[in-house]
N, C-alpha and C positions, 0 to 999 in steps of 0.2 A: 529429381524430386518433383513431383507434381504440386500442381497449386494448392490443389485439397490439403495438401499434409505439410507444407507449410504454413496457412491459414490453421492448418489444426496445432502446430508448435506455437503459433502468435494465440492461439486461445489459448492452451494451456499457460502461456506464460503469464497471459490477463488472470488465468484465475488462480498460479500462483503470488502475483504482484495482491490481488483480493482478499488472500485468506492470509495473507503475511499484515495486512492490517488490519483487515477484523479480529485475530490474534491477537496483536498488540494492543487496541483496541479495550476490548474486554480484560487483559491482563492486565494493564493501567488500572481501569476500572475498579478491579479488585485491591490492585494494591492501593489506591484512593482511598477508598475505605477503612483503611490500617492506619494512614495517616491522621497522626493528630489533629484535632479544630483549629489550632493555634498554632500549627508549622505553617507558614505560608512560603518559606523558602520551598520545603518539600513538595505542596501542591502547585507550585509553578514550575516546580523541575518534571516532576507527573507531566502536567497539563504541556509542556516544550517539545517533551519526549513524541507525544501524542499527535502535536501538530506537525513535528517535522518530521514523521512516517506518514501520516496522510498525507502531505503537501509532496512526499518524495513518493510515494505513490502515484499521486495527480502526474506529474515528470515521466515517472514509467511508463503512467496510460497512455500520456503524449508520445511519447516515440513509440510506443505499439502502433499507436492509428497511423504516424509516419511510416514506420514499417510494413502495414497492412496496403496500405494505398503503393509503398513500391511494388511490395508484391504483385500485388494486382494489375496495378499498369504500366509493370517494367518489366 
C-alpha cells in the first residue's frame, strides 16, 4: 500500500470522526429545544452528551495526527 492511500484512509477517517460530531452536534441541538425551561436534569444530560462526543472526538483527532506522522516517517 502506498503512502497516498493511506494518508487518504487517515483523511477519510478524520472526516468521518467530523461528521459523527457535527451530527450529534445539531441533533442535541434539536432535541434542546424540546426540552422544558424547567428540566435542568434533562439540559445537563443534553449538554454531557455533547461534551463527551466532542471531547472523544478531540482523542480521535489525536491519534489520527499520531498515525499520520508514523505514516510518514515510519
Amino acid at each position: 500500500m502506498t503512502l497516498g492511500i493511506k494518508l487518504l484512509l487517515v483523511f477519510i477517517a478524520f472526516l468521518t470522526v467530523l461528521t459523527v460530531v457535527i451530527g450529534m452536534a445539531f441533533r442535541e441541538r434539536k432535541r434542546a429545544r424540546e426540552i422544558p425551561e424547567g428540566d435542568l436534569a434533562a439540559q445537563q444530560a443534553a449538554d454531557g452528551r455533547v461534551l463527551l462526543t466532542v471531547f472523544s472526538a478531540i482523542i480521535g483527532g489525536m491519534l489520527l495526527t499520531l498515525l499520520t506522522a508514523w505514516l510518514v516517517f515510519f
